[in-house]
C-alpha positions in Angstrom: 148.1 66.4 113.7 150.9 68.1 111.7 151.0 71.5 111.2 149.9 71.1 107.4 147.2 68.6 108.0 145.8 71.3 111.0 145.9 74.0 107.7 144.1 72.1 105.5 141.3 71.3 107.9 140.9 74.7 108.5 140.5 75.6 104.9 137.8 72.9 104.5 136.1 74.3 108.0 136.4 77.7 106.0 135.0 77.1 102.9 132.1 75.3 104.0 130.9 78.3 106.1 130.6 80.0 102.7 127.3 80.4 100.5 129.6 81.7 97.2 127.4 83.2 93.8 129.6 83.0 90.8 129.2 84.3 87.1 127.8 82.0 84.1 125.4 79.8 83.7 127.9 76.8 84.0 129.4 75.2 87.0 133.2 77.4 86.9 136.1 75.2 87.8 137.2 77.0 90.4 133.8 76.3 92.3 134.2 72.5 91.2 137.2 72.3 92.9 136.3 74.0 95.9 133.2 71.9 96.1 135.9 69.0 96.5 137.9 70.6 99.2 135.1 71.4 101.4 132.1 74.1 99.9 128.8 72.7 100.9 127.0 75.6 99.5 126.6 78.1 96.7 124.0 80.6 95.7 122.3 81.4 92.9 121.3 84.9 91.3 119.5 86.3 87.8 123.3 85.7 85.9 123.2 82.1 86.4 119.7 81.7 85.1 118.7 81.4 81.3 115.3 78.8 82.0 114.3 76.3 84.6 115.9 73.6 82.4 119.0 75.2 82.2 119.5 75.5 85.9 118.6 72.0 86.5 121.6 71.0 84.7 123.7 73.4 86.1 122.4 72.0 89.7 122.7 68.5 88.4 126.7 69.4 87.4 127.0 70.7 91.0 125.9 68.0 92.8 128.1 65.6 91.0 130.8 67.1 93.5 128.8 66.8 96.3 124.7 65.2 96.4 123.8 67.3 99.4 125.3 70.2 98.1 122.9 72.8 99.5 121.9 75.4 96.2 120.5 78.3 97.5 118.4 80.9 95.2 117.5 84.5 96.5 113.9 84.1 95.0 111.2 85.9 97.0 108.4 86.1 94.2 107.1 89.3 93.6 109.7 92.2 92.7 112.7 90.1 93.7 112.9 87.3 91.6 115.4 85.1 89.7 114.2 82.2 88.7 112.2 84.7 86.3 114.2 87.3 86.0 114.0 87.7 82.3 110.5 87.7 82.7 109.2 89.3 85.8 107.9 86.7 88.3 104.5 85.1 87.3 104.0 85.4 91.0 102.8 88.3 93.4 105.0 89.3 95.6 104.3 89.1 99.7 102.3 92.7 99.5 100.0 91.4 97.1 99.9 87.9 99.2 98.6 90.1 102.4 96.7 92.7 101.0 94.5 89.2 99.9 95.1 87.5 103.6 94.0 84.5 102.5 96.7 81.7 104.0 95.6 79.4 102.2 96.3 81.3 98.9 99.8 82.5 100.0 100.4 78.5 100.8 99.5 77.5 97.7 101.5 80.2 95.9 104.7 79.5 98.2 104.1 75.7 97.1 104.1 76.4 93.3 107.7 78.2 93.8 108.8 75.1 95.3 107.9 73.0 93.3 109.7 74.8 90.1 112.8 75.3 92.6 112.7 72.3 93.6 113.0 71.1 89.7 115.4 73.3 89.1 117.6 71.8 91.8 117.2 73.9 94.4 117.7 73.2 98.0 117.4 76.3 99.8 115.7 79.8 98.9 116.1 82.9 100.9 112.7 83.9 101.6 110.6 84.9 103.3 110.8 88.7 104.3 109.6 88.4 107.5 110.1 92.2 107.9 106.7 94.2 108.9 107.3 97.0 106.7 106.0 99.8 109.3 108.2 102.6 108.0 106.8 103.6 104.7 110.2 105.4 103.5 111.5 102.5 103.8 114.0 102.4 101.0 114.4 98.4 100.6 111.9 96.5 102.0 108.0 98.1 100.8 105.8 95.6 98.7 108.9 92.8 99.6 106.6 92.3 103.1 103.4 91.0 103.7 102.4 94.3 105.1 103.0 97.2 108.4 101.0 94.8 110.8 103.3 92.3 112.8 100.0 89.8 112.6 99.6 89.7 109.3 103.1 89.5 108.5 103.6 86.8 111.3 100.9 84.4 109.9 101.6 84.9 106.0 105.5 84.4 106.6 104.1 81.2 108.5 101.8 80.1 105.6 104.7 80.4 103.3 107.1 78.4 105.0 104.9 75.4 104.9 103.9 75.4 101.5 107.8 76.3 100.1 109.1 73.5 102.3 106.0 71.0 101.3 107.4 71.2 98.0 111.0 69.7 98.9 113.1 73.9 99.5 113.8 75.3 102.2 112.9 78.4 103.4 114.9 80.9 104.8 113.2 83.9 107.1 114.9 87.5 106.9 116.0 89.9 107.5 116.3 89.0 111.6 115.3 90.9 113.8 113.7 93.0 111.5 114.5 95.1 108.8 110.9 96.9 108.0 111.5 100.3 110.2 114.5 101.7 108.9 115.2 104.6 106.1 118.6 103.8 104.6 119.2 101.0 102.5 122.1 98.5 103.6 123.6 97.8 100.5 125.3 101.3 100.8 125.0 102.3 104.3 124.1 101.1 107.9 120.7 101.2 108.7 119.4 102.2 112.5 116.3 100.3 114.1 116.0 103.0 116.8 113.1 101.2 118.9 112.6 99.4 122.4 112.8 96.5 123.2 109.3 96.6 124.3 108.3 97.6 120.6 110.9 95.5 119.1 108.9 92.6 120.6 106.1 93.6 119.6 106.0 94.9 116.0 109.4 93.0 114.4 109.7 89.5 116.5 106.6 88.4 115.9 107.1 87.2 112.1 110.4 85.1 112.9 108.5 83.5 116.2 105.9 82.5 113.5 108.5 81.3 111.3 110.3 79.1 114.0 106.7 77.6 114.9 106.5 76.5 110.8 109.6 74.8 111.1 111.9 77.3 109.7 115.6 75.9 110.3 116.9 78.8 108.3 117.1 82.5 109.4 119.3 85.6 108.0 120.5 88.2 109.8 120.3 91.7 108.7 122.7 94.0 108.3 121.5 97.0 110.7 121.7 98.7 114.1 119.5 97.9 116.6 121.0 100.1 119.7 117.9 98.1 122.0 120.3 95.1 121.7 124.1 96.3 120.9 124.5 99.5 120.4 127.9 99.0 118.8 127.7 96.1 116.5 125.1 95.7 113.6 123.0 92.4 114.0 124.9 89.9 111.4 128.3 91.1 113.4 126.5 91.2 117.4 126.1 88.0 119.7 123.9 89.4 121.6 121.7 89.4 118.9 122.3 86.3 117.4 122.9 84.3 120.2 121.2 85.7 123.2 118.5 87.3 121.6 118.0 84.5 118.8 119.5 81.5 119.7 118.9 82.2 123.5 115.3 83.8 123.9 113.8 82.7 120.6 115.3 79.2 121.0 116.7 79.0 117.7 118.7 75.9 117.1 119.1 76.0 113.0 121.5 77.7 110.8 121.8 81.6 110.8 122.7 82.5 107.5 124.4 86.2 106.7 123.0 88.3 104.4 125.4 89.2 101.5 128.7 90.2 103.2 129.8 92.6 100.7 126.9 94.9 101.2 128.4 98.6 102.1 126.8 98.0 105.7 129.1 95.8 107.4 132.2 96.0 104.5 132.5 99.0 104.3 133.7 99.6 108.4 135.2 96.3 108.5 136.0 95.2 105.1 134.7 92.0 103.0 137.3 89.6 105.2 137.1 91.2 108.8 133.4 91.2 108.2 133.1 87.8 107.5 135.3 86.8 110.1 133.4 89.2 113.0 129.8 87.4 111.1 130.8 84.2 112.2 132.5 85.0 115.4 129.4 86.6 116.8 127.0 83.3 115.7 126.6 83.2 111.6 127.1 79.9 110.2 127.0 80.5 106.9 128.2 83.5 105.3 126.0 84.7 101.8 128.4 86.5 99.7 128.6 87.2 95.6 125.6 89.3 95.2 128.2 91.4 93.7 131.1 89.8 94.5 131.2 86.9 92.8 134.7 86.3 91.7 137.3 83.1 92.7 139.1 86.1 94.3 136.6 87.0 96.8 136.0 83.7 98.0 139.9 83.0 98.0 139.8 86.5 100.0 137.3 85.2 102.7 138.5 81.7 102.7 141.9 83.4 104.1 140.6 85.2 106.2 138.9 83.3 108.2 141.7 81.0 108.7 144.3 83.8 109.5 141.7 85.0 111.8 141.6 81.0 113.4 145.7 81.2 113.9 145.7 84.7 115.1 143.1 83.4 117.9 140.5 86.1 117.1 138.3 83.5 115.7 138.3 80.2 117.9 138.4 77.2 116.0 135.7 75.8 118.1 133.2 78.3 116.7 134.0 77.4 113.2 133.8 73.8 113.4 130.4 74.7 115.8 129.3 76.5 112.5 130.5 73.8 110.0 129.0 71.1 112.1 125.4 73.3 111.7 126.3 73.9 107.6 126.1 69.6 107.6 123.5 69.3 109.6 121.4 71.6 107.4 122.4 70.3 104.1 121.6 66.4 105.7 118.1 68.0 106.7 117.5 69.9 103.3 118.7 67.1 101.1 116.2 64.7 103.1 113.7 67.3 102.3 114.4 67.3 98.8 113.9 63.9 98.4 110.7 63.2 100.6 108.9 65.8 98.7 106.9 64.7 95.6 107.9 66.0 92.4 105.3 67.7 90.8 105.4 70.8 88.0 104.4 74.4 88.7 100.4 75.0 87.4 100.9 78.3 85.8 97.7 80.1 86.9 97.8 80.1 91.0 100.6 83.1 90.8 97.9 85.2 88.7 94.6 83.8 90.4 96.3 85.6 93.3 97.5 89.3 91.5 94.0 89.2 90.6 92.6 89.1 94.0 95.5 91.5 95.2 94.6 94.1 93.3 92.3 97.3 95.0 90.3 99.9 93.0 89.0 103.1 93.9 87.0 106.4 91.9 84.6 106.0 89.8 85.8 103.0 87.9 82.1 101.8 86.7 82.1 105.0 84.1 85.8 104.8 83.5 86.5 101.3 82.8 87.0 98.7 80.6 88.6 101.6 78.6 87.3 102.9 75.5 89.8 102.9 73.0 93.9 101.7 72.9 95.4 104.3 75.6 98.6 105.9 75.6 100.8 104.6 78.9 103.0 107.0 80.4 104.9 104.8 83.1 107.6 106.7 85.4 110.2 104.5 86.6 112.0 105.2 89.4 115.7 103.7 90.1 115.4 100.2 91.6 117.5 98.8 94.7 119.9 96.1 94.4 117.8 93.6 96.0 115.1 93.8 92.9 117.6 94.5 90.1 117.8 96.5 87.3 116.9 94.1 84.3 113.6 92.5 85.7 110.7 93.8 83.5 107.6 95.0 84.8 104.9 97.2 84.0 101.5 97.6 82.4 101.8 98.6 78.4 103.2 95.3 77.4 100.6 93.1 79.0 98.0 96.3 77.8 99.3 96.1 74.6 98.4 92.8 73.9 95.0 92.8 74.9 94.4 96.5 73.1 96.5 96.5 69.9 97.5 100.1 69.0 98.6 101.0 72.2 100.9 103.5 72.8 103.6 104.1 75.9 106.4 106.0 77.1 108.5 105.8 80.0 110.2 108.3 81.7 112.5 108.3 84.3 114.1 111.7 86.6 116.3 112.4 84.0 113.6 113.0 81.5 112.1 115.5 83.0 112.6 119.1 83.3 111.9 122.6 83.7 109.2 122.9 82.8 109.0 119.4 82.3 108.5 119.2 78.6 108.9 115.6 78.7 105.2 115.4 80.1 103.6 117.8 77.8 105.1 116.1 74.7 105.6 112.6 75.1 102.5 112.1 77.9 100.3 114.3 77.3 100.6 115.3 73.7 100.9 111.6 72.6 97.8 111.2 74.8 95.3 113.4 72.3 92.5 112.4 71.4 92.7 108.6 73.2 92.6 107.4 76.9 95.9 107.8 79.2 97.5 105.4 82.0 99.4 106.7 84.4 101.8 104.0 85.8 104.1 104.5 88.9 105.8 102.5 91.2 105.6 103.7 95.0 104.9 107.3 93.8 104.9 108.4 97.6 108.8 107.8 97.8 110.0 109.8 94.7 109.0 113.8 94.9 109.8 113.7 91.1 106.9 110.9 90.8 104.6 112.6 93.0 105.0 115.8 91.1 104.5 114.4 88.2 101.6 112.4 88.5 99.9 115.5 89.8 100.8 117.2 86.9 99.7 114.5 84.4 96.3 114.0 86.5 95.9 117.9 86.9 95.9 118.6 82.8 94.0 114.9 82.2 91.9 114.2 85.3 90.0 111.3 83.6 93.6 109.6 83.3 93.7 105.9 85.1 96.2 105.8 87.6 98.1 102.2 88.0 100.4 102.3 91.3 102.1 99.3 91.3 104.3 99.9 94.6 102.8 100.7 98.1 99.8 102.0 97.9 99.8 105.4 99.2 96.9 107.5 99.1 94.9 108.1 96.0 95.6 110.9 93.0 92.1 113.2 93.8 89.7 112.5 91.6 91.7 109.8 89.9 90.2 106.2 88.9 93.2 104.3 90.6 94.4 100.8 90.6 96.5 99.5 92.9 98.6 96.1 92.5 100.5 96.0 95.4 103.9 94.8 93.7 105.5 95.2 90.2 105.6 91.3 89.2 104.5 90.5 85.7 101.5 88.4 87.5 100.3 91.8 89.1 101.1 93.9 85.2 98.5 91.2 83.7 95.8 91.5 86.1 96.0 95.5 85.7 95.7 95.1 82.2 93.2 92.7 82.2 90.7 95.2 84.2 92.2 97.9 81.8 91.3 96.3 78.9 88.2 94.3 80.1 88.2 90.8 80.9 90.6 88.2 80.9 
């Protein structure tokens, strides 16, 4: 093989180890083209999407390069949601889905996403969190997991994964091994998992054991330190991680996916290009990048780098043609998927059959609600993390103010408020004369400004309704509460459907 025939087959060994996002809700050129020399893979995200219909064209366009084309999507349900992000998802998140623990329920649900995906031309969606959220500072995981007990979690990331891959897409369980006990999010910074690995057995493996025994052939890494394991290397950049611990003691034999490389965790100590390069080196096949960086440049950037790293020799070759090989085979397996599945459309109602069954009330709701007249809704909103975005809508006063015409809302955020907090006493509580007031907040236990806030607002009204639609936490005293477990439009409608009584 001549030098320049060796160069080109390491470009097209390179770019089909990469899972790119681009901008626009067409098909760019510059992914066209790199679909022809060798990218068997691109991701989706909330700026490609306009409808359903809109991304089946777009998918269709794709695929004209390539028919197995593997189109991934970063839809969870719930919070995290692109296939509705203008919206909000008309789907409970995983919270919601085990707060109900009904399997069945959460299969059903996980099937109805499918089946939308799947007519929207998607192959492969990253989900589910398989994380058991047991740290409840958790900064970027919360209502994203089915809940804090490793049993739970294990059987309802289980239940999902048959009914997403029943309807034709293929699931994708993250954030491996385990992202649920850490405080520090890893978009900006490297998270530690300080634990055993006696208790990492025990509490985190569990889900992704599940997940292998529903035929999961698709699991990400996660971008954070697990000293138990390699006290050096985060998991997406450690082979003792990837391959002993999950390839080697989990038996893993399907494709281990990266999550987004840019994310501060892993670029910021190595850079976008030596982290890709140390991703795949250590046992990622596929590396997830364009989250937010999403430009030709980047995946020109990566593309180079792994092929410099391949002539350097701090990359063998034989690894990236071992993680091309497992790129085919996946998109072979996922397109035979896709087409074995029956097409069918999404029903509509499952995804709020189940926010209704999520949600939990307590105080003495019999003399408080239905409410008695249009309320005013005070909802503080806190900032979100990247993973949910900052444009999904969500909330209780739009869905309320539908079903109670005249109602009235506000929403304040940190910067609102201040000394002494005269935000609250005109625009909460002196809008709030004279009619009922809803409280909204979302994971109140996380943000002191919430927390002191909702005191306040429950101290000076304590026949205010209280609608938390984050974790749970414990209950405002004296408070009639309602909790929804998630911040999904699915979850805002049931809220205001027991607000405003009836459906």
């Amino acid at each position: 093989m001549s030098s320049s025939q060796h160069s080109t087959t390491l470009r097209r060994l390179a770019l089909s180890v990469l899972q790119p996002g681009f901008v626009g809700t067409e098909a760019p050129d510059w992914v066209l083209r790199d679909i022809g020399d060798g990218l068997a893979s691109v991701v989706l995200f909330s700026r490609n999407i306009v409808s359903p219909e809109q991304v089946a064209r777009l998918t269709e366009r794709l695929r004209a390069e390539n028919p197995d084309l593997v189109v991934a999507i970063d839809e969870e349900a719930g919070d995290v949601t692109r296939i509705e992000s203008g919206t909000g998802s008309t789907r409970p998140g995983n919270l919601a889905l085990g707060t109900v623990d009904d399997t069945g329920l959460t299969e059903a649900v996980a099937a109805d996403l499918g089946r939308q995906l799947r007519a929207a031309g998607v192959s492969l969606d990253y989900a589910p969190s398989a994380d058991v959220n047991s740290n409840p500072d958790n900064p970027i995981i919360g209502v994203r997991s089915f809940g804090s007990d490793p049993a739970v979690v294990s059987r309802h990331t289980a239940a999902w994964i048959r009914g997403l891959q029943s309807s034709g897409v293929a699931a994708c369980a993250k954030h491996f091994p385990g992202h649920g006990d850490v405080a520090v999010d890893s978009h900006h910074d490297l998270p530690v998992y300080g634990a055993d690995r006696e208790e990492i057995a025990a509490q985190a493996l569990p889900p992704f054991r599940a997940a292998l025994d529903a035929g999961v052939r698709a699991v990400m890494s996660g971008h954070l330190l697990v000293p138990a394991y390699d006290p050096g290397l985060p998991a997406t950049l450690s082979r003792r991680i990837l391959i002993d611990l999950l390839r080697g003691e989990l038996g893993f034999d399907g494709l281990v996916v990266s999550d987004a490389i840019e994310m501060g965790a892993v670029s910021g100590p190595h850079g976008i290009g030596g982290a890709a390069v140390k991703a795949v080196a250590a046992g990622v096949d596929a590396v997830c990048v364009g989250g937010e960086s999403a430009e030709e440049s980047t995946a020109r950037l990566l593309t180079d780098a792994l092929v410099d790293a391949v002539v350097r020799g701090d990359l063998a070759e034989e690894r990236l043609a071992e993680a091309a090989g497992r790129v085919r085979s996946f998109a072979d397996w996922s397109a035979g998927l896709r087409r074995a599945a029956s097409a069918g459309a999404a029903d509509g109602d499952i995804g709020f059959v189940a926010a209704r069954r999520a949600l939990r009330l307590t105080g003495a709701v019999g003399t408080a609600l239905p409410l008695s007249a249009p309320p005013h809704v005070v909802e503080l909103v806190p900032a979100t993390n990247l993973a949910i975005g900052k444009e999904t809508p969500w909330g209780v006063a739009g869905p309320l103010s539908e079903r109670l015409p005249g109602t009235t809302s506000v929403r304040l955020r940190p910067q609102d408020l201040g000394a002494p907090d005269a935000a609250l006493e005109t625009r909460a509580l002196g809008a709030a004369v004279g009619r009922p007031l809803v409280v909204v907040t979302r994971d109140a236990p996380r943000h002191a400004w919430m927390s002191r806030a909702l005191t306040d607002l429950t101290t000076a009204r304590p026949d205010a309704i209280v609608v938390e639609m984050g974790l749970p936490g414990s209950a405002a005293p004296g408070a009639v509460q309602i909790f929804t477990h998630g911040a999904s439009t699915a979850s805002g409608v049931a809220a205001a459907e027991v607000l405003a009584g009836g459906r």
